[in-house]
Backbone as numpy.savetxt, mean C-alpha at the origin, in Angstrom:
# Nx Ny Nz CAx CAy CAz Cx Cy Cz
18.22 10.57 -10.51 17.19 10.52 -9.49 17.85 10.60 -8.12
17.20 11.39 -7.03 17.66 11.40 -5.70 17.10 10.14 -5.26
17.86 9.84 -4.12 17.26 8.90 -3.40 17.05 9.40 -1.91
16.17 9.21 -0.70 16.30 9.37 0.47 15.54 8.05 1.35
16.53 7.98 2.62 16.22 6.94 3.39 14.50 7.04 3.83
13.69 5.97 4.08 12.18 5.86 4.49 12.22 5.89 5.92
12.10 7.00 6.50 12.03 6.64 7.80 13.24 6.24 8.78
12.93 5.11 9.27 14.55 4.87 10.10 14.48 3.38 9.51
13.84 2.95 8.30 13.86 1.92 7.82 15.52 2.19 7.37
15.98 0.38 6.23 16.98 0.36 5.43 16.90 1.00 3.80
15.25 1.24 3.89 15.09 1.27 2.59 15.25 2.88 2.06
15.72 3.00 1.16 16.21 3.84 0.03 15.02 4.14 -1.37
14.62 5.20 -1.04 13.09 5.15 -2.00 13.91 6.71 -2.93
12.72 6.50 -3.89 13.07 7.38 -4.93 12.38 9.21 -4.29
13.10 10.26 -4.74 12.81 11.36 -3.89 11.12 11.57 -4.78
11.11 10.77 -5.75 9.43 11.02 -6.50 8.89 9.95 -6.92
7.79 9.76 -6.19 7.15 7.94 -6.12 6.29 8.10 -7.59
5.80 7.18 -7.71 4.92 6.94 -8.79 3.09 6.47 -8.16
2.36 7.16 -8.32 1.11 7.08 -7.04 -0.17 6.32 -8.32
-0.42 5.38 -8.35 -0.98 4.09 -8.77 -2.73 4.41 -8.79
-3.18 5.39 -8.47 -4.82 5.57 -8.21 -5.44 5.17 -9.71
-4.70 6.23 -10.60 -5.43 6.11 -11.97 -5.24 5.29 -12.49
-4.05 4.30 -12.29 -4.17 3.27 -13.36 -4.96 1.70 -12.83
-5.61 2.20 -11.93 -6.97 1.65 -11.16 -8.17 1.30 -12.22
-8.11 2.57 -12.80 -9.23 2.52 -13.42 -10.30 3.21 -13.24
-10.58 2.92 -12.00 -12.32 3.36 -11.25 -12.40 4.97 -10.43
-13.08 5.54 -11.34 -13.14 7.25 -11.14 -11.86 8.08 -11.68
-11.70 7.03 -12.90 -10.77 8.07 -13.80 -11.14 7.68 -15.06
-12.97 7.31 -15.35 -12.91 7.07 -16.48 -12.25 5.80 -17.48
-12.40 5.80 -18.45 -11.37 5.04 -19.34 -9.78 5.12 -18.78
-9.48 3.71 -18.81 -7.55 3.81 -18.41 -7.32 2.57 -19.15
-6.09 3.12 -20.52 -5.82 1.97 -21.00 -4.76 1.64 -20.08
-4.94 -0.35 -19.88 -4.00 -0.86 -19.47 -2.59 -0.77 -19.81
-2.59 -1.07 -21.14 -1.41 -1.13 -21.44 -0.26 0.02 -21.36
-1.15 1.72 -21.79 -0.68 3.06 -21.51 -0.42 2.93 -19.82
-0.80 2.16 -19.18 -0.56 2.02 -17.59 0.90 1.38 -17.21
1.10 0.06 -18.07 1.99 -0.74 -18.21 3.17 0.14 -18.65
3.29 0.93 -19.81 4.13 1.79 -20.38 4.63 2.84 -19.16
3.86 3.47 -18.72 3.99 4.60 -17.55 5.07 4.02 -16.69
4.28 3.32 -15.93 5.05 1.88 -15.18 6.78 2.38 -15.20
6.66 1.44 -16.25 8.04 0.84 -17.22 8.77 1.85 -17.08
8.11 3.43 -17.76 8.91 4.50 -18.03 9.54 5.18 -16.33
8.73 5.28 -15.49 8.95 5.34 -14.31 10.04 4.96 -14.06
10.59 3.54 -14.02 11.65 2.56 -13.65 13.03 2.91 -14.50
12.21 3.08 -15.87 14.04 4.31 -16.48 13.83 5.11 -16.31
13.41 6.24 -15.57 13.76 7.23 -15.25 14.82 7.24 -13.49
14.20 6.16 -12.73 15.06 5.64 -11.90 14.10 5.79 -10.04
12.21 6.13 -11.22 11.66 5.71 -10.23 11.64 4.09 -8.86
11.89 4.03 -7.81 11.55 2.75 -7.40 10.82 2.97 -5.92
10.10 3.97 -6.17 8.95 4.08 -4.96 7.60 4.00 -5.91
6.26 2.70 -5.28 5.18 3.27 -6.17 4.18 2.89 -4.67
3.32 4.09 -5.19 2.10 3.56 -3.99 0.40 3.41 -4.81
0.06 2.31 -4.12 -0.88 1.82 -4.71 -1.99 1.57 -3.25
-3.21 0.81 -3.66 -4.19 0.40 -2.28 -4.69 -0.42 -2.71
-5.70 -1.52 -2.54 -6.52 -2.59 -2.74 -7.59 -1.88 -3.06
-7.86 -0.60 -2.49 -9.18 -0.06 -3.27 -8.91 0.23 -4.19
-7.84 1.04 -5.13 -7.33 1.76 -6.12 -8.25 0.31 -7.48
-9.33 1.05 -8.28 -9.58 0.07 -8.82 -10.05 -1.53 -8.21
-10.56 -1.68 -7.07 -10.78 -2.63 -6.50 -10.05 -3.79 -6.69
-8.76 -3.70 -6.86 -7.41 -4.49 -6.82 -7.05 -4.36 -8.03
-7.34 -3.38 -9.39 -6.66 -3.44 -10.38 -5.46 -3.00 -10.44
-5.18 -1.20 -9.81 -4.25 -1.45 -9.65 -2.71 -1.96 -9.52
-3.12 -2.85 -8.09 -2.07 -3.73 -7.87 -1.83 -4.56 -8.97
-2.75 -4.85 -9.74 -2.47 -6.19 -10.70 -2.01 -5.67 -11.65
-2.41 -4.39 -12.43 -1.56 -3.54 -13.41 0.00 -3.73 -12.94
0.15 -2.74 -11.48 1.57 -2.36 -11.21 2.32 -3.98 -11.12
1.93 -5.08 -10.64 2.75 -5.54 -10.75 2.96 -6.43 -12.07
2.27 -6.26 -13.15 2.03 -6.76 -14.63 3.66 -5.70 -15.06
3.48 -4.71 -14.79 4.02 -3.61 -15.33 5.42 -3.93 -14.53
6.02 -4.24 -13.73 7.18 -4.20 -12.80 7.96 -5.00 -13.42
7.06 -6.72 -13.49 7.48 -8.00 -14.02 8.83 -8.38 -12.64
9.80 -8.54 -13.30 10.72 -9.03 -12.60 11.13 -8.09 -11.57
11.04 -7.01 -12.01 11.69 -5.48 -10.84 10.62 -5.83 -9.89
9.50 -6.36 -9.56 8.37 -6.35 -8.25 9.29 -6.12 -7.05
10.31 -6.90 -7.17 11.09 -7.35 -5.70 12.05 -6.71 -5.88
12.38 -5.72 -6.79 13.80 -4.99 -6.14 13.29 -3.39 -6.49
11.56 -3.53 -5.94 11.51 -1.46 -5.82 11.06 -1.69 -4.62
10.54 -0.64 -4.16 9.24 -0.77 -3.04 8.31 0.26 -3.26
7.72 -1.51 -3.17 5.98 -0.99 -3.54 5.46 -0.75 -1.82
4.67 0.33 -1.88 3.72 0.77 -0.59 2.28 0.43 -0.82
1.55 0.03 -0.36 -0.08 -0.31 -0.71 -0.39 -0.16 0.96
-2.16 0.03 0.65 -2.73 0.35 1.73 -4.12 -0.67 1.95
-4.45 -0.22 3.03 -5.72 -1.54 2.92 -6.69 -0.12 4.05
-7.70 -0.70 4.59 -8.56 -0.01 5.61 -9.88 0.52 4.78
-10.18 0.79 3.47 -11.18 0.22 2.86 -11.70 -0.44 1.62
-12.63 -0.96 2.08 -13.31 -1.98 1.74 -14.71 -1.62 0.75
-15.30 -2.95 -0.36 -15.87 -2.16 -0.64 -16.62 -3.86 -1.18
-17.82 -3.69 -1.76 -18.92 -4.61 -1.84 -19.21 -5.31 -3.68
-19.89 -5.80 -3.43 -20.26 -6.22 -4.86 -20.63 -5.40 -5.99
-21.01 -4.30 -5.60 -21.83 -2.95 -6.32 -20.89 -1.86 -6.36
-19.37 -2.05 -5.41 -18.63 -1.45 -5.80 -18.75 -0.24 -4.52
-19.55 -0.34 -3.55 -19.85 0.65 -2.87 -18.41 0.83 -1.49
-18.00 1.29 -1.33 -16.56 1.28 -0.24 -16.97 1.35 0.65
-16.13 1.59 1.86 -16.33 1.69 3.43 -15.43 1.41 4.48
-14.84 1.90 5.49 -14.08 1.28 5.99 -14.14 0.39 7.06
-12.64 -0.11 6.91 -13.00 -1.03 7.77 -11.48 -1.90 8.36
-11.26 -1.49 9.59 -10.06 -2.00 9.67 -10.20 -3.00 11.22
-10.76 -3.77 10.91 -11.11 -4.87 11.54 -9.65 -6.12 11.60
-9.37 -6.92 12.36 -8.42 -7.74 12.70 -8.46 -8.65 11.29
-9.78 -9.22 11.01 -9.93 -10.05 10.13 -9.73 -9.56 8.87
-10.10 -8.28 8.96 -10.43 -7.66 6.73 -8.66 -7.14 7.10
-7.96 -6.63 7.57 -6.57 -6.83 7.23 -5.84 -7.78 7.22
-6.41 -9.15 7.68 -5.62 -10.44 6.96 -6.03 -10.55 5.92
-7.42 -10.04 5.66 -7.88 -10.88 4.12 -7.25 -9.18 3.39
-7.19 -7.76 3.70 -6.98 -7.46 2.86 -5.06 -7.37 2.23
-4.45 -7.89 3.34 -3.55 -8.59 2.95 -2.60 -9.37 2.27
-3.68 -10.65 2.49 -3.19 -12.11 1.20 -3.69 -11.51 0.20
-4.86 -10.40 0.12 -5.29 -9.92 -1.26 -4.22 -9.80 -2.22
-3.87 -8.23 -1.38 -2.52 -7.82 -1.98 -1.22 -8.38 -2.34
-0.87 -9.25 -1.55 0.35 -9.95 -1.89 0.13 -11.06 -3.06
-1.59 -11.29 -3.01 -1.53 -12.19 -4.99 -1.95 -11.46 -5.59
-2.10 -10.39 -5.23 -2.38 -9.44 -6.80 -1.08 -8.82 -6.88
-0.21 -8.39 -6.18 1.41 -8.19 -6.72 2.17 -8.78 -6.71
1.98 -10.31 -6.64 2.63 -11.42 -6.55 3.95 -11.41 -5.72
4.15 -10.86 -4.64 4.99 -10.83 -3.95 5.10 -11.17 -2.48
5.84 -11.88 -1.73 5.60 -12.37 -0.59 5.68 -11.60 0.54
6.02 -10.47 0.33 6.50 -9.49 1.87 6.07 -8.04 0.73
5.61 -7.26 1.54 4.77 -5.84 1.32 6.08 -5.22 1.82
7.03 -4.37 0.64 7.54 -3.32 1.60 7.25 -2.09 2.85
6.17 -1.83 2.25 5.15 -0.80 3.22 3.91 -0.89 3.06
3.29 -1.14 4.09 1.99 -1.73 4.33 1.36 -0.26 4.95
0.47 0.53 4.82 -0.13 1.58 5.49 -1.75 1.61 5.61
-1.60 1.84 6.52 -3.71 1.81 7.05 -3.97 3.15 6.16
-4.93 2.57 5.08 -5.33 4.04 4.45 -6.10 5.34 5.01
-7.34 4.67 5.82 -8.51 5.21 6.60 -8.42 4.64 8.16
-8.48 4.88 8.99 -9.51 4.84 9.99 -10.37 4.42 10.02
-10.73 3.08 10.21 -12.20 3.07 10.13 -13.29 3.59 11.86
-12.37 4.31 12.54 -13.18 5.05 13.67 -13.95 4.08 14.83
-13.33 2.99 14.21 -14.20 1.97 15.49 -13.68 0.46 16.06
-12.56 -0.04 15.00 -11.29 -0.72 16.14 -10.50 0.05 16.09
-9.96 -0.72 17.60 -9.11 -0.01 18.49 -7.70 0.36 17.73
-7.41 1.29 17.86 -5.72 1.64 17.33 -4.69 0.39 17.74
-4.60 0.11 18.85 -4.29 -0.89 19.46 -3.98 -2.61 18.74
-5.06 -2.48 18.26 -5.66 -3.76 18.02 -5.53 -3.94 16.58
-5.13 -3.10 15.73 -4.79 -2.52 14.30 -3.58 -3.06 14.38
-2.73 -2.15 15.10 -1.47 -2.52 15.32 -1.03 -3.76 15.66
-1.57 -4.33 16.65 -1.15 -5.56 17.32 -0.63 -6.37 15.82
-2.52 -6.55 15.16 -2.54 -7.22 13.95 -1.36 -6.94 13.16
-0.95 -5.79 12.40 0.01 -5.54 12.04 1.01 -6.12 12.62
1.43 -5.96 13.82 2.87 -6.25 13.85 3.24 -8.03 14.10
1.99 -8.21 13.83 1.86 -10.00 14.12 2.23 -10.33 12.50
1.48 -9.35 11.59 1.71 -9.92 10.22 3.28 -9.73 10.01
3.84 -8.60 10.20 5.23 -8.32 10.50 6.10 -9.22 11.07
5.59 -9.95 11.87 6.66 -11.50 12.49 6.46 -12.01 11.60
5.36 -12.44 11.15 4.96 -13.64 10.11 6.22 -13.43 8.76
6.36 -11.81 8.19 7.15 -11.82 7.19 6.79 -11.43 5.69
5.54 -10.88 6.48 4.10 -10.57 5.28 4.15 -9.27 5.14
4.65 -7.97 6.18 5.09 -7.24 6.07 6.07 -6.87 6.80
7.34 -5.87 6.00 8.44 -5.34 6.23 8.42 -3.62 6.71
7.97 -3.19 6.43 7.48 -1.86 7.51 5.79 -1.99 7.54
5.44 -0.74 8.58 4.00 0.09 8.85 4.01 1.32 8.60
3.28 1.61 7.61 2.36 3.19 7.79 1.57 3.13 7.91
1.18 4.76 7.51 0.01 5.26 7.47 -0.74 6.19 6.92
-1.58 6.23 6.55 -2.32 7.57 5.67 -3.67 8.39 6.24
-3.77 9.35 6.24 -4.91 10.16 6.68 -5.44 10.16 8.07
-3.75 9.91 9.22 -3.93 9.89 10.21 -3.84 11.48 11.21
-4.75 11.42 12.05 -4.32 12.67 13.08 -3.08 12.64 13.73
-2.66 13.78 14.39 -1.27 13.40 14.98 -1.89 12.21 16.21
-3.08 12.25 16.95 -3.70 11.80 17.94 -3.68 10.57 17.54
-4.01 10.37 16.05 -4.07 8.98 15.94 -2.84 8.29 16.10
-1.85 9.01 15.23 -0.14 8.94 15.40 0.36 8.06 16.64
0.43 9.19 17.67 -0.01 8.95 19.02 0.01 7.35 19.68
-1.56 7.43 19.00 -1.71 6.51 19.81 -1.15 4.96 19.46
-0.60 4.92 18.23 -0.09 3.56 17.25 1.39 3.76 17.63
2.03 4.58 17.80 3.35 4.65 18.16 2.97 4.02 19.90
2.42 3.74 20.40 2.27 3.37 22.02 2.09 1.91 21.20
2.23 1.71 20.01 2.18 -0.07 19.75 3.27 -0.80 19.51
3.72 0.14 18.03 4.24 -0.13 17.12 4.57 0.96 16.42
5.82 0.90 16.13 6.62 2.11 15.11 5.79 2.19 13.59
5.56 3.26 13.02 4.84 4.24 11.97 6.23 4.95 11.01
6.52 3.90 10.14 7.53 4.72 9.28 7.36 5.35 8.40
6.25 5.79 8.00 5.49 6.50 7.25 4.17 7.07 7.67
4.00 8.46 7.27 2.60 9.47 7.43 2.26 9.60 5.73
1.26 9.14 5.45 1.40 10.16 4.03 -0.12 10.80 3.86
């Protein structure tokens, strides 16, 4: 397996991640867990140690698969997860990247992968109505705290880019 540096981070990711949507569950139909768990596993001998996952992926199954599936490796790959939407009792999504739903979607993530620091934390969506600014701030406050170890991002404009780099460094676009 190649490896290449993340950014101007320290971290060393695999040149082919392992991308966590389907073994979610939700809009892929039937997903056996355990065939999820196996994947996983097989990933890690092959000499995968990049996986990206989200709190929506499966409305936190996902995360709870991948890190069922990691076991002890949780803390020596890096895992990427995303937060920015949100979704209701009925299952209905939306975004939302509000100061507050990225603390809560946060502590989510870190007990559903049982891990104390997020290698890469990335805003999935936009939710088009807090401030870039104010995204960031949050972020990089959770980042002192120790809750997360880098910032990305996903399904951003360069504009949006832009304007989060006037905060806080973006070590990831995906």
């Amino acid at each position: 397996m190649e490896y290449r540096k993340l950014g101007e981070t320290d971290l060393e990711i695999s040149r082919i991640g392992f991308g966590c949507w389907a073994i979610g569950g939700h809009g892929y139909g039937k997903v056996d867990d355990d065939e999820s768990v196996k994947a996983v596993q097989r990933a890690l001998d092959l000499g995968i140690n990049f996986f990206d996952t989200a709190d929506v992926y499966g409305f936190g199954h996902s995360e709870e698969i991948l890190s069922r599936a990691l076991g002890s490796q949780r803390n020596k790959v890096v895992i990427g997860t995303k937060f920015g939407v949100n979704w209701d009792e009925d299952g209905k999504t939306y975004k939302n990247c509000s100061p507050k739903r990225i603390v809560e979607a946060l502590e989510g993530s870190l007990s559903r992968l049982q891990i104390d620091c997020i290698p890469l934390y990335q805003i999935h969506w936009y939710d088009g109505i807090t401030a870039i600014s104010e995204i960031m701030e949050t972020l990089n406050k959770c980042q002192k705290e120790g809750k997360i170890r880098h910032i990305g991002c996903s399904n951003f404009s360069l504009k949006l880019i832009s304007e989060a780099f006037k905060v806080h460094r973006l070590e990831s676009n995906q």
